[in-house]
VOPAGU-2260 file (C-alpha; in pm, 1 decimal, decimal comma):
REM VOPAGU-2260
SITE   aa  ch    i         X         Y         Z
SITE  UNK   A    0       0,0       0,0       0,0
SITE  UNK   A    1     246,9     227,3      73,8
SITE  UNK   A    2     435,1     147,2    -243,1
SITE  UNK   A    3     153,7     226,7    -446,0
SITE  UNK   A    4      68,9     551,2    -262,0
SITE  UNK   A    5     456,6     663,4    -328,2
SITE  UNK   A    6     377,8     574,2    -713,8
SITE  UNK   A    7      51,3     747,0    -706,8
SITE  UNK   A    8     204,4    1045,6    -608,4
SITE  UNK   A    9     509,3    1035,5    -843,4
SITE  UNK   A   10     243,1    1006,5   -1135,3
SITE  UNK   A   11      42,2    1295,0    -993,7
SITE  UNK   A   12     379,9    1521,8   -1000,4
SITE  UNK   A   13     475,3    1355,3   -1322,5
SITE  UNK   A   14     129,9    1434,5   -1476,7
SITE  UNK   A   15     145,3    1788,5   -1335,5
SITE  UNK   A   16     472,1    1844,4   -1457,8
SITE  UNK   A   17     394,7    1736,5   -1797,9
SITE  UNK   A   18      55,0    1952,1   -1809,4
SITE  UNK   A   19     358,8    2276,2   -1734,1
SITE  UNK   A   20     521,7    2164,0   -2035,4
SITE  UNK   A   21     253,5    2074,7   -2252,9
SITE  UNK   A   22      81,1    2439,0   -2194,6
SITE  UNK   A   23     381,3    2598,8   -2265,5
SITE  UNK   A   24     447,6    2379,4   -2594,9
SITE  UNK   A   25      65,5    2449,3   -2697,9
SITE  UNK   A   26     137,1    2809,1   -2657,6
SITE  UNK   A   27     449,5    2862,2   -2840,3
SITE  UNK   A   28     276,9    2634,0   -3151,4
SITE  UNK   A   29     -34,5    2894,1   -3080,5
SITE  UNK   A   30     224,3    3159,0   -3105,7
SITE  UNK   A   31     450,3    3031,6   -3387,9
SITE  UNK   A   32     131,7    2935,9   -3678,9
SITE  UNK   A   33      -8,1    3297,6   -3557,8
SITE  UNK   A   34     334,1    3473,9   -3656,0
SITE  UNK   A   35     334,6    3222,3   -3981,2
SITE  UNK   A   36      -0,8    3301,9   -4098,3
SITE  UNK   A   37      72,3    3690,2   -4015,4
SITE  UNK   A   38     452,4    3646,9   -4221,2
SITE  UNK   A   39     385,0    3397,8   -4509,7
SITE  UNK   A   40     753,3    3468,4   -4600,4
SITE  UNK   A   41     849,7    3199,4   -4348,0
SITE  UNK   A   42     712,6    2922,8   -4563,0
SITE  UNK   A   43    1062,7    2966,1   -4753,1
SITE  UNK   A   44    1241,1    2842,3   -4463,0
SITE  UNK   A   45    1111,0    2508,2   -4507,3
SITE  UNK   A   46    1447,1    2364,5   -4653,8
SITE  UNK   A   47    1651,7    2555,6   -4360,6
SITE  UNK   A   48    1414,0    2393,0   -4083,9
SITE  UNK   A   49    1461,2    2069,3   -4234,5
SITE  UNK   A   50    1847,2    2082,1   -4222,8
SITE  UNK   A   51    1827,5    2169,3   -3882,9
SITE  UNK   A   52    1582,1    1974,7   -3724,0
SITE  UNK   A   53    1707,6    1656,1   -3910,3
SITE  UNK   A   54    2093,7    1732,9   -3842,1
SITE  UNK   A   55    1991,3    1819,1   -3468,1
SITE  UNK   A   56    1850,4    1487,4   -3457,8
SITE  UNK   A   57    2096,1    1287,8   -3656,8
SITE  UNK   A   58    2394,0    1445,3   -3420,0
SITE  UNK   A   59    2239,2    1474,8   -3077,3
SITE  UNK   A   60    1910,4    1311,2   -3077,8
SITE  UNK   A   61    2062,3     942,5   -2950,9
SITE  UNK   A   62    1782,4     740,8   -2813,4
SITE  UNK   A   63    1572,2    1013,6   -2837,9
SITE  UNK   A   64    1513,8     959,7   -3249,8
SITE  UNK   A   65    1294,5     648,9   -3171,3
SITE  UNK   A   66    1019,5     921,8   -3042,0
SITE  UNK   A   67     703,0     759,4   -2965,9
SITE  UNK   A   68     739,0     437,7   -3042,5
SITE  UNK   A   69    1076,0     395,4   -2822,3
SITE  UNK   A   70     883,6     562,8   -2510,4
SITE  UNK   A   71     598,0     291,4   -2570,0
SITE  UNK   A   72     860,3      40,1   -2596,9
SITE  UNK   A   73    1063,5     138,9   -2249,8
SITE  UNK   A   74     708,4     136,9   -2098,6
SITE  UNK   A   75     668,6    -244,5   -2167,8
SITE  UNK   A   76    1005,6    -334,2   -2182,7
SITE  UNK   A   77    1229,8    -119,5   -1971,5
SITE  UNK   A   78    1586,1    -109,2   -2074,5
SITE  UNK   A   79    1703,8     250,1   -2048,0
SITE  UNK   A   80    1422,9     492,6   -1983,8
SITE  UNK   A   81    1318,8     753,9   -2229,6
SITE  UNK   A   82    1600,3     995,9   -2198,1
SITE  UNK   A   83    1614,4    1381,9   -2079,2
SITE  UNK   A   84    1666,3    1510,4   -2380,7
SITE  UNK   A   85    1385,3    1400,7   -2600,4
SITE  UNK   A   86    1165,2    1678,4   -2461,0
SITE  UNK   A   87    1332,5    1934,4   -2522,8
SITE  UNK   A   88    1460,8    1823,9   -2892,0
SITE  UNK   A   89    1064,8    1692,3   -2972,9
SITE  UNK   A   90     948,2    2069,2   -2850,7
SITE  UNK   A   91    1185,1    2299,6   -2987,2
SITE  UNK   A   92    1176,8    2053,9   -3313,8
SITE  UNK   A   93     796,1    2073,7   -3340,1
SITE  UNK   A   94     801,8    2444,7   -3291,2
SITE  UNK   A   95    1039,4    2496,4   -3511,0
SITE  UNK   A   96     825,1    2276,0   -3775,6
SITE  UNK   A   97     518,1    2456,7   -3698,3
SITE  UNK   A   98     686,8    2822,9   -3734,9
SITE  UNK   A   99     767,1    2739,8   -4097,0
SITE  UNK   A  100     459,1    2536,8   -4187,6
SITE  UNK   A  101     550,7    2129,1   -4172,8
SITE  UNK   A  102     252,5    1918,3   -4165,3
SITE  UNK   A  103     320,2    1757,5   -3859,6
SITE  UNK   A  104      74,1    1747,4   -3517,1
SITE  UNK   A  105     133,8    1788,8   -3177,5
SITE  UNK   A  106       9,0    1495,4   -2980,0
SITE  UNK   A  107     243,0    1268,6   -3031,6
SITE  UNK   A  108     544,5    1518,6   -2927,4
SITE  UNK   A  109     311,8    1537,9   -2600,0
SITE  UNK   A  110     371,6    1180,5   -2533,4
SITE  UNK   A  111     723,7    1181,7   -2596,2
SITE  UNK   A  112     748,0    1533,9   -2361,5
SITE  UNK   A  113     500,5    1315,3   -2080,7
SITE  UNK   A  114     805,9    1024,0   -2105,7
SITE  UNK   A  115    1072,9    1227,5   -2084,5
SITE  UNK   A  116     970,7    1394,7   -1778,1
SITE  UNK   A  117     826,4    1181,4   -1593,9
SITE  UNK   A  118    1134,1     913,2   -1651,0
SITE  UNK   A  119    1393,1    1146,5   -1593,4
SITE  UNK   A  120    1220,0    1223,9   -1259,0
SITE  UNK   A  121    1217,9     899,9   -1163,9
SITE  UNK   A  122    1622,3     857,1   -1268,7
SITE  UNK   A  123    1702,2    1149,5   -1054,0
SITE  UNK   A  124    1488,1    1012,3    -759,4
SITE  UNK   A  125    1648,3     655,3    -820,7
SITE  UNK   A  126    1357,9     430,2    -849,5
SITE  UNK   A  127    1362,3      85,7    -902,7
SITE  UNK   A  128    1352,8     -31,1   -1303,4
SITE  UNK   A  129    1009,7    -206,6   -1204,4
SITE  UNK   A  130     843,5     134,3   -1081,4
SITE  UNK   A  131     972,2     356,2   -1338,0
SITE  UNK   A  132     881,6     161,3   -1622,5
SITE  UNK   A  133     524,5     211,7   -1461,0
SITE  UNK   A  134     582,9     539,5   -1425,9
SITE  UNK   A  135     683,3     588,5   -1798,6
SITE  UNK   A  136     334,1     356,9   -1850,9
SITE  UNK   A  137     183,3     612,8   -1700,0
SITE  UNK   A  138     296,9     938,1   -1826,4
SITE  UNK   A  139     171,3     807,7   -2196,3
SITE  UNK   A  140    -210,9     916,3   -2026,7
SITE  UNK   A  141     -83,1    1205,6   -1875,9
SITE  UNK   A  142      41,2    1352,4   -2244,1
SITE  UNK   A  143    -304,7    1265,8   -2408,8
SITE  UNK   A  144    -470,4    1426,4   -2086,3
SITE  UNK   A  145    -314,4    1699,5   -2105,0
SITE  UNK   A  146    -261,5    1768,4   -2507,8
SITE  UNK   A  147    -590,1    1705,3   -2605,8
SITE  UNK   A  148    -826,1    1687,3   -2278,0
SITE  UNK   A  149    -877,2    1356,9   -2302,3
SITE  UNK   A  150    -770,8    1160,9   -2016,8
SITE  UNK   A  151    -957,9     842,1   -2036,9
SITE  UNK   A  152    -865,8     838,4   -2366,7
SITE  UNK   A  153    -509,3     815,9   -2306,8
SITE  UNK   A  154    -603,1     556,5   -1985,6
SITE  UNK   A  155    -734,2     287,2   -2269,8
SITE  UNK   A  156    -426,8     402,5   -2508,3
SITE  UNK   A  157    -196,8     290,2   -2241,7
SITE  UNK   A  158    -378,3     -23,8   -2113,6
SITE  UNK   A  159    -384,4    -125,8   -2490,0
SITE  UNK   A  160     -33,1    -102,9   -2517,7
SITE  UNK   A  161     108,7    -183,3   -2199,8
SITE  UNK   A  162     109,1    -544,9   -2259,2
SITE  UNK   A  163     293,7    -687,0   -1970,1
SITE  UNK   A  164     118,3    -537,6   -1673,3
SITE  UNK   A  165    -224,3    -370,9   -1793,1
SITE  UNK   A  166    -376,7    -359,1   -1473,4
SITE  UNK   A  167    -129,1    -243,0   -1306,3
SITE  UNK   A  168     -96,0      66,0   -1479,6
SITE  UNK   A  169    -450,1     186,9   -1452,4
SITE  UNK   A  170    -477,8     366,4   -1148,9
SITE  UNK   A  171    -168,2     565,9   -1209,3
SITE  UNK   A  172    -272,9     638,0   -1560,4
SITE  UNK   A  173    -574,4     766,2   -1407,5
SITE  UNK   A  174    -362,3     959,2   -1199,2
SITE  UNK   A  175    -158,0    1108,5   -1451,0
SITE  UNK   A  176    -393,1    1158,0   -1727,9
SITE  UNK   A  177    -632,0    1369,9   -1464,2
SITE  UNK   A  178    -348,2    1602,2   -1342,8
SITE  UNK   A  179    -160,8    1673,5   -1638,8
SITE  UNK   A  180    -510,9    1775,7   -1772,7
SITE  UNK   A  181    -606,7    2024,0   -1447,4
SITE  UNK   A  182    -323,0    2177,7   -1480,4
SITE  UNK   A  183    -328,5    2284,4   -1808,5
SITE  UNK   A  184    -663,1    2389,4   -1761,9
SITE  UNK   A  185    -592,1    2583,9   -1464,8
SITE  UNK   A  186    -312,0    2746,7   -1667,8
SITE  UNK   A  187    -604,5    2852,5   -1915,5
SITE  UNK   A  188    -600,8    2643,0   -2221,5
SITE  UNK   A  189    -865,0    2554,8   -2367,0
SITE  UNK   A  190    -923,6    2186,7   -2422,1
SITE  UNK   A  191   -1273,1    2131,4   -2438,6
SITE  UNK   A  192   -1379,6    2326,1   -2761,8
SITE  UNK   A  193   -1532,7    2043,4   -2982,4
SITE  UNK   A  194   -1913,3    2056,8   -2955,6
SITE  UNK   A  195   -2128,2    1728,1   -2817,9
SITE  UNK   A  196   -2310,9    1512,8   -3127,7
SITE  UNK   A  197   -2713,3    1593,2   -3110,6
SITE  UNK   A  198   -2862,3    1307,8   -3103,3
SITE  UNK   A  199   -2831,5    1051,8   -3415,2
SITE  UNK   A  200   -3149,5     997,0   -3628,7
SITE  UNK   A  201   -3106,2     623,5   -3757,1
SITE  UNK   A  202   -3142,9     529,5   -4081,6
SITE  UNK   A  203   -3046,4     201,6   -4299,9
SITE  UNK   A  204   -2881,6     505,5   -4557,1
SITE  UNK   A  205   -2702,1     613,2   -4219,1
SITE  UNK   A  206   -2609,3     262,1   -4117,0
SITE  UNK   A  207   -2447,5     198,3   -4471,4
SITE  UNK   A  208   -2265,9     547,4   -4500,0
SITE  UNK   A  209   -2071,0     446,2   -4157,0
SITE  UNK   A  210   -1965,4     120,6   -4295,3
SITE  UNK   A  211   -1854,9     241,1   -4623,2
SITE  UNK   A  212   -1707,2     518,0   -4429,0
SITE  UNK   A  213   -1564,7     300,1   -4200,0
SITE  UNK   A  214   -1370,4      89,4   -4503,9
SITE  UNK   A  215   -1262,1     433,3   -4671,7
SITE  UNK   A  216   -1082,0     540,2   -4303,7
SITE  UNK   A  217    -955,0     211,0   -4323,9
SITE  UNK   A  218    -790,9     225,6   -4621,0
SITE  UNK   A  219    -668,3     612,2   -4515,0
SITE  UNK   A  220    -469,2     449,6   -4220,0
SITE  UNK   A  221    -318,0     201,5   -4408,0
SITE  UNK   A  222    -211,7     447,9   -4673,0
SITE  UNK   A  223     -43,8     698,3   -4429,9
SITE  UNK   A  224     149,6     413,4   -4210,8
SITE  UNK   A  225     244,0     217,7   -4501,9
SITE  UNK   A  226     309,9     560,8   -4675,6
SITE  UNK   A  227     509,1     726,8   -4438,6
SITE  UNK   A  228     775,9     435,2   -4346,3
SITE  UNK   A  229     807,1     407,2   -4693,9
SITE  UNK   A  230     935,8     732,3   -4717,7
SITE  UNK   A  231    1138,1     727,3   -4433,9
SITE  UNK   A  232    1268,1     414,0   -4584,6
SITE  UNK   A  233    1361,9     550,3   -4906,8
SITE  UNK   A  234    1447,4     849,9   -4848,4
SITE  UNK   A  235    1747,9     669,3   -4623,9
SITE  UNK   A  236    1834,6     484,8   -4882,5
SITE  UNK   A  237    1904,5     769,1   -5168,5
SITE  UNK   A  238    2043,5    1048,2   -4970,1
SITE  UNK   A  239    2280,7     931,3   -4682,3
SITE  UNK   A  240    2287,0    1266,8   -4510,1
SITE  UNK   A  241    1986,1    1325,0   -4230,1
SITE  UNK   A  242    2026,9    1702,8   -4262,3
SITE  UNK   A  243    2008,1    1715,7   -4606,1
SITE  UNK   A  244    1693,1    1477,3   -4617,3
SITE  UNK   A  245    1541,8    1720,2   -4407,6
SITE  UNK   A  246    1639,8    1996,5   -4679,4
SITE  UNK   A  247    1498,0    1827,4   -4948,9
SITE  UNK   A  248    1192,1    1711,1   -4748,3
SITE  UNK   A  249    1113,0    2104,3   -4704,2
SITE  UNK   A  250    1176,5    2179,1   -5098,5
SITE  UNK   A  251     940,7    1881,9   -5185,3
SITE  UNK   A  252     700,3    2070,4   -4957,3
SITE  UNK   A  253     766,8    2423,9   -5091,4
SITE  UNK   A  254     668,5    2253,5   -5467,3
SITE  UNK   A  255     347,9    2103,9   -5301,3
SITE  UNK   A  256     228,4    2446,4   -5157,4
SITE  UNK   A  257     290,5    2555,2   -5507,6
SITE  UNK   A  258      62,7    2359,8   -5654,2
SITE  UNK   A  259    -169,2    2272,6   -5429,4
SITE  UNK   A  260    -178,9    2569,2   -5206,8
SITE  UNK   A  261    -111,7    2630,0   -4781,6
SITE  UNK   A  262    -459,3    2516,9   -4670,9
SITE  UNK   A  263    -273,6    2192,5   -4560,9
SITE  UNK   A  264      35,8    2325,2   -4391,4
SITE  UNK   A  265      60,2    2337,6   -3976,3
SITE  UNK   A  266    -243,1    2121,7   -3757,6
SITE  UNK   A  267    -474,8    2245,9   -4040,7
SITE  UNK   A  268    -744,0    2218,6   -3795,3
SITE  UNK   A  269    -959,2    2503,7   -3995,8
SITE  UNK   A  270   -1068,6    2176,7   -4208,4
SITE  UNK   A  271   -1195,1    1950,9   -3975,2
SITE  UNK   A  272   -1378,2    2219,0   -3846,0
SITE  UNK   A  273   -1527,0    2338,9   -4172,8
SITE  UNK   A  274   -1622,0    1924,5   -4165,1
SITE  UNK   A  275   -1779,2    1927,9   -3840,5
SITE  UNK   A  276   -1992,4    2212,1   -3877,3
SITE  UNK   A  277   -2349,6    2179,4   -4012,0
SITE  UNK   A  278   -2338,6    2482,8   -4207,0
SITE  UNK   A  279   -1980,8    2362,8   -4423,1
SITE  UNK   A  280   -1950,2    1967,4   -4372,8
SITE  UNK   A  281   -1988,0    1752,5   -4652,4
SITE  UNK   A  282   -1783,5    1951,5   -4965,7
SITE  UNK   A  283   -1851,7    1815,0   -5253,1
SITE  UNK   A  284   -1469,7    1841,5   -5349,2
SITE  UNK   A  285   -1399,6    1732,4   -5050,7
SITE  UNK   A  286   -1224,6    1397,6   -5201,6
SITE  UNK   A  287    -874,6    1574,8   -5225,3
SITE  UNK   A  288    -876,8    1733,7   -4853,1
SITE  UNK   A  289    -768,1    1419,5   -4687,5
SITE  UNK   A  290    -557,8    1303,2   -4980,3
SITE  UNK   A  291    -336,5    1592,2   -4983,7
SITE  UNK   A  292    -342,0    1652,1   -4592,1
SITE  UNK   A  293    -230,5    1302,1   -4572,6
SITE  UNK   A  294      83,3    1319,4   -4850,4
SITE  UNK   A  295     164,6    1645,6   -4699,2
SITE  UNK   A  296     182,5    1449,1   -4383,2
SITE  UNK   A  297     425,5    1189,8   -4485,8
SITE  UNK   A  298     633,7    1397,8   -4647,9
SITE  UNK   A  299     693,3    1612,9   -4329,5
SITE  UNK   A  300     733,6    1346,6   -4103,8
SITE  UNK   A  301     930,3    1080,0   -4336,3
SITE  UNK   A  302    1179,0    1338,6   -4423,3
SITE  UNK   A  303    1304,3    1469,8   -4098,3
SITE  UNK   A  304    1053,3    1711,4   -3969,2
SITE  UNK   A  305     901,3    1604,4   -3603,1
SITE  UNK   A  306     558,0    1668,2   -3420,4
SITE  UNK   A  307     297,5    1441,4   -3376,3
SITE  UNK   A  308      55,5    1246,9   -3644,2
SITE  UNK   A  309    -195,2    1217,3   -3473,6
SITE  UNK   A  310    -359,6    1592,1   -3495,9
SITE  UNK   A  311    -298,6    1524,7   -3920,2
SITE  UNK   A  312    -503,2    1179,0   -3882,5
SITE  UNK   A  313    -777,2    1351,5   -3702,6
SITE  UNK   A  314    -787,1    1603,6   -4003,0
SITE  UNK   A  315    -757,9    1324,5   -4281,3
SITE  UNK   A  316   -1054,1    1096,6   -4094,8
SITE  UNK   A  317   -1260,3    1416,9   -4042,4
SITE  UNK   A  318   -1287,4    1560,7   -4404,3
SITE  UNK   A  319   -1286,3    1184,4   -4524,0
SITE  UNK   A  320   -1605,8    1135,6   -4336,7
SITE  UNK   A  321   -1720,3    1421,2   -4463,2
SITE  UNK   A  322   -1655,1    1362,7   -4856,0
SITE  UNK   A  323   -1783,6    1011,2   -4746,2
SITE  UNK   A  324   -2146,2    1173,8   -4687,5
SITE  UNK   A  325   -2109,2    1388,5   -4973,4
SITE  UNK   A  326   -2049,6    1133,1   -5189,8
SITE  UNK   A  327   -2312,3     920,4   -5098,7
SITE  UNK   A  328   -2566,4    1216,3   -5076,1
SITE  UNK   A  329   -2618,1    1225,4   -4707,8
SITE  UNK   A  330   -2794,1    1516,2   -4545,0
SITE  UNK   A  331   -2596,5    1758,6   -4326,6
SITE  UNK   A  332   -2654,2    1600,3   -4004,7
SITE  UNK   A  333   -2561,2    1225,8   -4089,7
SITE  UNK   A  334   -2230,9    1466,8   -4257,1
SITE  UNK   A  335   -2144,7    1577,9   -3908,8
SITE  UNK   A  336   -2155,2    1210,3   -3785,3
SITE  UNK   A  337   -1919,7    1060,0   -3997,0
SITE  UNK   A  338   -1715,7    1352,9   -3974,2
SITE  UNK   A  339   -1657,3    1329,0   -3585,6
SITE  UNK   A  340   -1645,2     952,2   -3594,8
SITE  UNK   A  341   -1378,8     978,6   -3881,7
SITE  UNK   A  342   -1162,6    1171,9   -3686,1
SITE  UNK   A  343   -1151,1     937,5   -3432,0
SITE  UNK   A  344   -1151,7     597,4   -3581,2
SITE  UNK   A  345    -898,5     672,6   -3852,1
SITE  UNK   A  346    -559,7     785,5   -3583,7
SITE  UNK   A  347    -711,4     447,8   -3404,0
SITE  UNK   A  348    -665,1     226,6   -3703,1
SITE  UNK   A  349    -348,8     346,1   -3812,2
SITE  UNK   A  350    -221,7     281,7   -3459,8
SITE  UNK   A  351    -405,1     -71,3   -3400,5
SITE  UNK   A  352    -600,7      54,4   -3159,8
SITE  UNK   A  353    -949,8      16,1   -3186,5
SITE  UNK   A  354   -1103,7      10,3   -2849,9
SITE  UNK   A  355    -924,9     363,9   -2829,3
SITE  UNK   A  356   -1077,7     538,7   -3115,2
SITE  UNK   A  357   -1444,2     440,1   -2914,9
SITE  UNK   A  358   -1344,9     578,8   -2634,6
SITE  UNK   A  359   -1184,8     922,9   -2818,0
SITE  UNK   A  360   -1503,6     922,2   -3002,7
SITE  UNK   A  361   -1732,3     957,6   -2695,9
SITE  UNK   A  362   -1500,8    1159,5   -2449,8
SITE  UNK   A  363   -1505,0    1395,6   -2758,1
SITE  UNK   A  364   -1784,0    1396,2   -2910,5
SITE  UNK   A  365   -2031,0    1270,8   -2624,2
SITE  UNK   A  366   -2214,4     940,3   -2618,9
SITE  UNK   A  367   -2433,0    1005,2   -2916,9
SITE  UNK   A  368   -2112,6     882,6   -3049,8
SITE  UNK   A  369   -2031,7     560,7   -2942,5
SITE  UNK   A  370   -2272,0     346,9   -3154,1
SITE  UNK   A  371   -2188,8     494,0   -3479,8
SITE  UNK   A  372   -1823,6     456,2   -3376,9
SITE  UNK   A  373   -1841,7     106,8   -3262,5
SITE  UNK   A  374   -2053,2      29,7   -3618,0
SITE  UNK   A  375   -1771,3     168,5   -3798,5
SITE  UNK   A  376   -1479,5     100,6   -3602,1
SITE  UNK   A  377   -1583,7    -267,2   -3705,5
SITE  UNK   A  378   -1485,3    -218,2   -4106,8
SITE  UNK   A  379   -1235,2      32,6   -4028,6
SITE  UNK   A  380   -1020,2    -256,8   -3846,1
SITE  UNK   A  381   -1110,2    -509,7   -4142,5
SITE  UNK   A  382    -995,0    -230,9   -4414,4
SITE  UNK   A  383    -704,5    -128,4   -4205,5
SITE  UNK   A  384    -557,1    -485,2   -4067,7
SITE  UNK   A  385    -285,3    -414,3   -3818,6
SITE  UNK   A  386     -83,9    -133,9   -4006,0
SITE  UNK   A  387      77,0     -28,1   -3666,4
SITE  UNK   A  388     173,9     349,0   -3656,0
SITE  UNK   A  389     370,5     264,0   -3353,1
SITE  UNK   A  390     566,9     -19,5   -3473,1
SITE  UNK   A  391     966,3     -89,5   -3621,6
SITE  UNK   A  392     936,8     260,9   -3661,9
SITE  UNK   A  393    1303,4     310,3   -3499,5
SITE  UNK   A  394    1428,6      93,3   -3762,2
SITE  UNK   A  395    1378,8     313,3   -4048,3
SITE  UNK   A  396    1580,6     631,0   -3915,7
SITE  UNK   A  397    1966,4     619,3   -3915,9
C-alpha cells in the first residue's frame, strides 16, 4: 500500500509536470502558426528547418530519435528509460516545424514530452527499473490528458499497449492523465472546444454510409502508415545525409504548396472544423482534402521534420467522413456524424487501436457517439488490418 501511494504520487507530479510543459508547448505552436499566418515569407524556410531539425537529430538526438514508439517500448520493456533530452529536442523541433509550416501534429510530441519527464524524474529520484517503467506507462495518459483533454482516452491508449502489466498501470494512468489535464486547464487552455453530437437519427442510408465510411478510413490508415515508413525508408536509402533529407523534405514541400496551395500546412485544424460544422460539412470536393493533408503528412514526417501524427489523422478521418457523406448524398446532419467519428476511428486504425478510437469518439464527441463509432470502427479494423503506426518505426531512421 504504501508502495503504491509513493507511485501514485510520483504520477500525480509527473502528470502535473507534464501539463507545465505541454501548456507551454501548446502556446508557443499557438504563437509560432499565428506569426506564420501573419509572415507567409516563413514558408521559404522550409528547406533551412529541415536541415536543422534533421541534423539536430541525426547528431544529438541518440535514443531520443525512436520518439514515440521507443517511449511505448521502455514502458513495456524497460531497458534505459526515455532519456532527458527528447523533450526538449521533440518541442523545440515541433516548434520549429510549426513556425515554418511542416505538416506535422502535436500529440504525439506530447507523449514523448510526458516520457521524458516523468522518466527522468524517476532517474534522478532513483527508483527501481520495475516502478519507473510504470511510471513511464503512466505518463503516456498524462500527455493525451493533457494535449488534447482527453484523459480516459489516453487511460485505454496505455492499457492497450502496456502489454505486460495492464492492470497495473490503470490507477496511475488515471492519476496522470487527470493532473496533467487540471493543470493545463488551470493554466487557461482551452481543451474542451469540440461541440457534443445531437442526437443521431437512424437510418439504414445512415447505417451503410458508416460502414462504407468506415472501409474508406480504413484504407486512409493504411495508406499513411504504409506511406510514411516508406518514405522514411527511401528516403534513407538515396540520400545518406539526415540534414540534407530534411532539406529536401522542405523543398518537396515548398513545390506542393505551389501547386496545391497552404490550406494543408501546420495542424490544419480550420478543415476539420469546416467538416464538423453543419453549415460547411460535406464539400462536394472534398475527395482531395484528406488526400493531400495526408501526402503532406508523410512527407513532413518521413523526411526529418518532427511533431505528432496524430492531430494530421484527425484532419484526414474528419474531411474523409465528410466527402464520405457527400459522396453518398447524405444530409448535413448524418455529414457531421461521420465527420466526428472519422476523426476518431482513422488515428485508431493506423495505430491498431481500436477500443481507443471508441473511447476518443465519446469523451469527444459525447455518447451520441459511441454506436456509430463502434458500427464503424468494425470495417475500419477489417480495411485497415494491423498497419501499426507505432511499430519498427526506430528501424527506419539512421
Amino acid at each position: 500500500m504504501l508502495r503504491a501511494l509513493r507511485l501514485a504520487v510520483l504520477a500525480a507530479a509527473g502528470g502535473a509536470c507534464t501539463g507545465a510543459v505541454v501548456f507551454a508547448f501548446l502556446r508557443s505552436l499557438d504563437h509560432v502558426t499565428d506569426l506564420r499566418l501573419d509572415q507567409p515569407w516563413l514558408v521559404w524556410l522550409l528547406p533551412v528547418a529541415g536541415f536543422v531539425v534533421a541534423g539536430t537529430y541525426h547528431r544529438w538526438g541518440d535514443r531520443a530519435k525512436g520518439g514515440t514508439t521507443a517511449v511505448i517500448e521502455q514502458a513495456n520493456v524497460f531497458t534505459h528509460g526515455a532519456p532527458a533530452r527528447m523533450a526538449p529536442l521533440i518541442f523545440g523541433g515541433a516548434v520549429a516545424g510549426h513556425l515554418v509550416g511542416a505538416s506535422v501534429g502535436r500529440e504525439g510530441a506530447a507523449l514523448q514530452i510526458a516520457g521524458s519527464v516523468t522518466d527522468t524524474g524517476g532517474r534522478l529520484l532513483r527508483l527501481s527499473e520495475r516502478d519507473r517503467r510504470l511510471l513511464l506507462a503512466a505518463s503516456l495518459a498524462g500527455g493525451w490528458g493533457a494535449a488534447f483533454g482527453v484523459p480516459l482516452t489516453g487511460v485505454v491508449f496505455t492499457f492497450q499497449f502496456a502489454r505486460h502489466h495492464r492492470w497495473r498501470t490503470v490507477p496511475f494512468s488515471l492519476v496522470s492523465a487527470y493532473s496533467g489535464r487540471a493543470v493545463v486547464h488551470a493554466l487557461g487552455y482551452p481543451l474542451d472546444t469540440t461541440p457534443p453530437l445531437p442526437d443521431v437519427d437512424w437510418s439504414v442510408g445512415l447505417l451503410l454510409a458508416l460502414i462504407v465510411g468506415g472501409l474508406v478510413f480504413g484504407l486512409l490508415a493504411r495508406c499513411f502508415v504504409r506511406g510514411l515508413h516508406s518514405v522514411k525508408r527511401r528516403s534513407a536509402q538515396l540520400v545518406g545525409t539526415p540534414a540534407l533529407r530534411g532539406f529536401i523534405g522542405g523543398v518537396v514541400v515548398l513545390a506542393l504548396i505551389a501547386v496545391f496551395g497552404r490550406t494543408y500546412l501546420g495542424l490544419s485544424l480550420p478543415l476539420l472544423g469546416e467538416s464538423l460544422d453543419p453549415a460547411t460539412a460535406g464539400d462536394p470536393f472534398g475527395w482531395a482534402r484528406p488526400v493531400l493533408k495526408l501526402l503532406f503528412t508523410v512527407v513532413s514526417l518521413g523526411t526529418g521534420f518532427v511533431g505528432g501524427d496524430v492531430a494530421p489523422l484527425f484532419v484526414i478521418g474528419g474531411t474523409a467522413g465528410a466527402a464520405v457523406a457527400s459522396t453518398l448524398g447524405r444530409e448535413v446532419a448524418d455529414r457531421v456524424v461521420l465527420a466526428a467519428i472519422g476523426s476518431s476511428v482513422t488515428y485508431a486504425a493506423a495505430a491498431s487501436v481500436t477500443f481507443t478510437g471508441i473511447v476518443l469518439a465519446v469523451e469527444q464527441f459525447g455518447w451520441n457517439a459511441f454506436v456509430p463509432a463502434v458500427v464503424a470502427s468494425v470495417s475500419t479494423r477489417i480495411a485497415a488490418g494491423r498497419p501499426g503506426l507505432y511499430e519498427a518505426e526506430h528501424h527506419t531512421r539512421r
